[in-house]
C-alpha positions in Angstrom: 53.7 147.1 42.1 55.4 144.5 44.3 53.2 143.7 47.4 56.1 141.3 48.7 57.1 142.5 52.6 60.5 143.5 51.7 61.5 141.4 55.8 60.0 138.1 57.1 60.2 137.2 60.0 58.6 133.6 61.4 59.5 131.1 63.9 60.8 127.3 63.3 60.9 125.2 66.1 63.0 127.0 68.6 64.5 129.0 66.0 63.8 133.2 64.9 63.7 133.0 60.9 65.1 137.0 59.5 64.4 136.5 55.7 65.4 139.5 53.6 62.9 139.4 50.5 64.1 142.1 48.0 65.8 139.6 45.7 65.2 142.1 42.8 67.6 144.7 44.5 70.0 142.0 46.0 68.1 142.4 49.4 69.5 145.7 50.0 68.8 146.8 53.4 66.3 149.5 53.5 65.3 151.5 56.8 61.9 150.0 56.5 63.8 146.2 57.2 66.0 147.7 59.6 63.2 148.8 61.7 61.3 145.7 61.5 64.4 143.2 62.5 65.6 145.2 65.3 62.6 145.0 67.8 61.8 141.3 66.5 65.6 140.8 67.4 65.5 142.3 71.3 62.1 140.2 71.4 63.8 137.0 70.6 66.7 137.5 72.7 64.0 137.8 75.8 61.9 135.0 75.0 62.7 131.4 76.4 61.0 129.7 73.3 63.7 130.9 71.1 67.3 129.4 71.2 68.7 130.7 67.8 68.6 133.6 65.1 69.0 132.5 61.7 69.2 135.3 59.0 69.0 134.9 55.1 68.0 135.7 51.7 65.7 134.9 49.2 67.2 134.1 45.8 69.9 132.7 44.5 71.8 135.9 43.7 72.4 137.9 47.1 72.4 137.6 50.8 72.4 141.4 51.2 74.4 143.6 48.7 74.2 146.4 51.1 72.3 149.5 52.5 70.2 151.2 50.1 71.8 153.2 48.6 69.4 155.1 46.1 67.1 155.8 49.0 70.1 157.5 50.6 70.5 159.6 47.3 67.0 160.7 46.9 66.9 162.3 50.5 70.3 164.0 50.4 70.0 167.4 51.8 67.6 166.0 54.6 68.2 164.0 57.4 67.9 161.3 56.5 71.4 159.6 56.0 72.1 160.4 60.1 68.7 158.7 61.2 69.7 155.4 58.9 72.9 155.2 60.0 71.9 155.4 63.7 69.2 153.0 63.4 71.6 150.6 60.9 74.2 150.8 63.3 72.1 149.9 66.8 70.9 147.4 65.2 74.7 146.1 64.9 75.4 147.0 68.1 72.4 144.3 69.3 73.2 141.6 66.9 77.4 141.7 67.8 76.1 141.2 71.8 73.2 138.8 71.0 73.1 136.4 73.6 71.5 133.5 71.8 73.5 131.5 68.3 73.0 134.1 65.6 73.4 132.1 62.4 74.0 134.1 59.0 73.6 132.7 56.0 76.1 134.4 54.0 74.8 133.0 50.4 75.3 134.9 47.7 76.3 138.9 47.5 77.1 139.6 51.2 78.7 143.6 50.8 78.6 146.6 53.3 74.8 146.7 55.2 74.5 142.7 54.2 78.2 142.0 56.5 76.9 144.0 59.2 73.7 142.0 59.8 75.7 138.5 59.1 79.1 139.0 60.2 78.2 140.2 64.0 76.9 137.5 64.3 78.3 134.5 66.0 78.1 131.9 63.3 78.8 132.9 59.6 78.3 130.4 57.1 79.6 130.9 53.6 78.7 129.0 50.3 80.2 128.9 46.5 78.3 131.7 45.8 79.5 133.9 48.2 80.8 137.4 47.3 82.1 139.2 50.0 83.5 142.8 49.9 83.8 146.5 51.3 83.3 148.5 48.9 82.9 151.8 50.2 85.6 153.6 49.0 84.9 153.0 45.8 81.9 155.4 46.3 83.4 158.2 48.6 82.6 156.1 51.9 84.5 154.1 54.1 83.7 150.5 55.2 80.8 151.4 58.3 78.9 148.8 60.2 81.6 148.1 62.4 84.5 147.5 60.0 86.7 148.9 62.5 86.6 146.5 64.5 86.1 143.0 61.5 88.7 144.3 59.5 91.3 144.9 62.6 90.6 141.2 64.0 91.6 139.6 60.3 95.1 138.3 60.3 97.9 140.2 59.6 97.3 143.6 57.4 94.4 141.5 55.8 91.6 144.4 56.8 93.7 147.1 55.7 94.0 145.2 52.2 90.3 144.7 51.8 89.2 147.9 53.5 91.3 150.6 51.0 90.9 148.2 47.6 87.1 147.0 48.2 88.4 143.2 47.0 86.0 141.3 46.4 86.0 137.9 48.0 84.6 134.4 47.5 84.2 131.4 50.1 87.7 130.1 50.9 89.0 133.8 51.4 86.2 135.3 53.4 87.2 131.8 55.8 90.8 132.7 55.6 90.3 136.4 56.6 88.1 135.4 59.4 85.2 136.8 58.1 83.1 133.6 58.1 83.3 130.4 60.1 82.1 128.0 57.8 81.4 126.7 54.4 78.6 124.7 53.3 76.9 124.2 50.1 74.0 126.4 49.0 71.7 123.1 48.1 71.9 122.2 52.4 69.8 125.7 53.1 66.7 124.1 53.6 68.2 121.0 55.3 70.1 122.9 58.2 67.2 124.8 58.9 65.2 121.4 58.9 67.9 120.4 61.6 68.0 123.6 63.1 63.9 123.7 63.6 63.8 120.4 64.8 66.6 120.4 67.5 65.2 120.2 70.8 67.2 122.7 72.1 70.1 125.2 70.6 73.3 126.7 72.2 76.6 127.7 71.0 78.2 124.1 71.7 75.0 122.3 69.5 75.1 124.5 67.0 78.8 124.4 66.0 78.5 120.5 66.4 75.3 120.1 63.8 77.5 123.1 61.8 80.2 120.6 61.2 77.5 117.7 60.0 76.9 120.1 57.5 80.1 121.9 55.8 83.3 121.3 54.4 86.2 122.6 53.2 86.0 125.6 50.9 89.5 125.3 49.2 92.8 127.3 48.8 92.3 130.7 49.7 94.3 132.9 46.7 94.4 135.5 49.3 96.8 133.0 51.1 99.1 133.5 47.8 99.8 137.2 48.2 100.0 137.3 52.0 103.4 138.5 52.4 103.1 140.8 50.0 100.0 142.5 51.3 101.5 141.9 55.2 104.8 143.9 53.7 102.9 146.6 51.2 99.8 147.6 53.8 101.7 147.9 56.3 102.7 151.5 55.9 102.2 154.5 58.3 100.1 156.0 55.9 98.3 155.8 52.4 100.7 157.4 50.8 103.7 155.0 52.1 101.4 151.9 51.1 101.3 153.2 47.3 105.3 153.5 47.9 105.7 150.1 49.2 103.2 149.0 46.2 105.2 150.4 43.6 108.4 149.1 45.3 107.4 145.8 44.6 107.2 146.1 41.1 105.2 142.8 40.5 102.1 142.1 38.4 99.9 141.6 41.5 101.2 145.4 43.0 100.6 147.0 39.9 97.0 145.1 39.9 96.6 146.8 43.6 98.0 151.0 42.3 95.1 150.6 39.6 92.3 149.7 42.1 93.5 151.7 44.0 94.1 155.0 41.9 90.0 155.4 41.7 89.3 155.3 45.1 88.3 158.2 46.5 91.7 160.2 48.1 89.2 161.1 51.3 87.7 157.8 51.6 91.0 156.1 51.6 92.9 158.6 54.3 89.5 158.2 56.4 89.8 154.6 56.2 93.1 154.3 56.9 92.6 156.1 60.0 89.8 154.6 60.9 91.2 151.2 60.7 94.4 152.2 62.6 92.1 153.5 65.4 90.4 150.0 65.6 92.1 147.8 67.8 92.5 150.8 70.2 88.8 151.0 71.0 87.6 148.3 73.4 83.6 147.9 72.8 81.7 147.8 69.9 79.4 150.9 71.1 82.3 153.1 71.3 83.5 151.5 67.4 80.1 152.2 66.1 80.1 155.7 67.6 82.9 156.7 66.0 81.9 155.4 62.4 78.9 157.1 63.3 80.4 160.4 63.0 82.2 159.4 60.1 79.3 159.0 58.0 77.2 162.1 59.9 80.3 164.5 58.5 80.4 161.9 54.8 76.7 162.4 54.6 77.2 166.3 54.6 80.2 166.2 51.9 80.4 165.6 48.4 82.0 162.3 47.7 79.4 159.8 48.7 77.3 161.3 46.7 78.8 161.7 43.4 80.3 158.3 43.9 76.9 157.3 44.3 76.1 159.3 40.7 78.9 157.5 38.8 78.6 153.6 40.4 75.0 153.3 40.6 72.5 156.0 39.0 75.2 157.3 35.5 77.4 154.2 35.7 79.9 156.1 34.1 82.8 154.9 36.6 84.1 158.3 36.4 83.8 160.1 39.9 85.2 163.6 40.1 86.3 163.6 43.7 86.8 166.5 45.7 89.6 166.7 46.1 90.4 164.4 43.7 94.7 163.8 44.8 95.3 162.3 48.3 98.0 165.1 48.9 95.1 167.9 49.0 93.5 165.8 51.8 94.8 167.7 55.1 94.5 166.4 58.3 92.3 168.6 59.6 89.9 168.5 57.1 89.9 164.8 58.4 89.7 165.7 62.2 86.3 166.7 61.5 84.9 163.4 60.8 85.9 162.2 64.2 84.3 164.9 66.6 80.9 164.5 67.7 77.6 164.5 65.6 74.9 167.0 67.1 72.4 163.9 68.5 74.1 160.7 68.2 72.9 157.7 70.0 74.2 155.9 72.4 75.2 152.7 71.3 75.8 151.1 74.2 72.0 151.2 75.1 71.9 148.6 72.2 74.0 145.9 74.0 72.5 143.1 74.9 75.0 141.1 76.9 
């Protein structure tokens, strides 16, 4: 029995330490951390003592791989999957508006749950262990925590790319997609937090000026090498016309993309397409996280994310049986359902903090 606190939460100097301390599950994000680091969050951004959040993980292995996803499968017929998400998703809410430096440490496995309690925030620091990704469709979901929004402000059709294939990302590309700020070295943890603990005071301008004492250049990005092709392929006015425009090209990396692509989840990918197009229309992140909020109150009730679940994590067979299982059986309006309103949803503009 492990009688490690799966959160820690300490102060440094003028700095709020968020440890996530599951490194045996990758520091996947249960409900029990979520509910710990939100009030410890609102408290920090009240208290004139603090100037900074810093948030990381222990081990060498993962910042956060993601929400927990096995508790979620246990407790499917209950509801639970609507009372995590809410709670998940406030908590973004309040870390996207925190009024203070939120610095993330984004070392190590940093998928799904783990880039919604690091990429809101207003400093993201990436390291050459960094593995960034969404995932989701890959098990019947679509990329939550406020992917909408991240995956709309990355250059180009960048967040439509990573949001339908999942890729998975290291340092330099997570920089060049805008999903992190900086790179530094994994062995300068300790030391920036030294520097951190011991400024005397913190703001946006000190921060990014000690940042820059302590990172460096990550590299070429190999996204950068495929960029027109993924500006010219994902832009389509629908799934189905970005598998055209794939096959079109008729080049080794394309081909690379139709196979990713082909186990996807045909719901997943027609939600997410939608729900990325819908993005840069919404203006707050309340109103972003409501809507993915009803996405994954409806997803929670339906049969994909949970057999996805069954084949990537519990069987590991890697052999979902969608339903359906061909994108052309995926009507509309069996989509309009996951954008109505969820019978109690929050409102997640109480969570806002500036």
């Amino acid at each position: 029995m492990n009688d490690e606190p799966e959160l820690l939460l300490e102060t440094r100097g003028r700095v709020g330490l968020i440890t996530l301390n599951k490194p045996k599950a990758l520091n996947a994000l249960s409900m029990n951390m979520i509910e710990l680091m939100h009030p410890q969050l609102l408290a920090w951004a009240k208290d004139d003592a603090i100037d900074a959040v810093v948030i990381q993980g222990t081990g060498d292995k993962a910042f956060c791989s993601g929400g927990d996803i096995r508790d979620m499968n246990e407790q499917r017929g209950t509801d639970f999957g609507a009372v995590y998400y809410a709670a998940e998703y406030l908590l973004n809410v309040s870390i996207h508006t925190f009024p203070k430096p939120y610095i993330a440490l984004m070392d190590g496995v940093t998928m799904g749950g783990g880039a919604g309690v690091s990429i809101h925030g207003s400093h993201r620091i990436a390291s050459e262990r960094t593995l960034f990704a969404m995932p989701e469709t890959g098990i019947g979901l679509f990329p939550d925590i406020g992917a909408s929004w991240f995956l709309s402000c990355c250059p180009g059709q960048i967040g439509m790319y990573l949001g339908l294939t999942g890729l998975r990302m290291h340092a330099a590309d997570t920089l060049y997609a805008g999903i992190g700020d900086f790179y530094m070295e994994s062995s300068r943890n300790e030391e920036l937090l030294a520097a951190l603990a011991t400024a005397g005071s913190l703001d946006e301008y000190s921060v990014n000026a000690l940042l820059k004492t302590f990172t460096s250049d990550p590299g070429v990005p190999p996204l950068a090498e495929h960029r027109e092709e993924i500006d010219r392929c994902f832009a389509g006015d629908s799934v189905e016309a970005i598998l055209a425009a794939l096959e079109n090209e008729d080049t080794d990396w394309a081909r690379t993309q139709l196979k990713y692509l082909a186990h996807k989840s045909p719901t997943a990918l027609k939600l997410t397409f939608r729900q990325l197009r819908l993005g840069p229309k919404i203006e707050s992140i309340a109103d972003i996280m409501k809507m993915e909020y009803r996405m994954a109150h409806r997803t929670y009730r339906g049969v994909d994310l949970f057999e996805g679940i069954r084949a990537v994590v519990i069987d590991k067979d890697g052999a979902p049986q969608w339903q359906p299982d061909t994108l052309a059986a995926v009507r509309d309006a069996d989509l309009d359902e996951y954008f109505v309103p969820a019978p109690g949803e929050p409102d997640f503009s109480q969570a806002e903090l500036s």
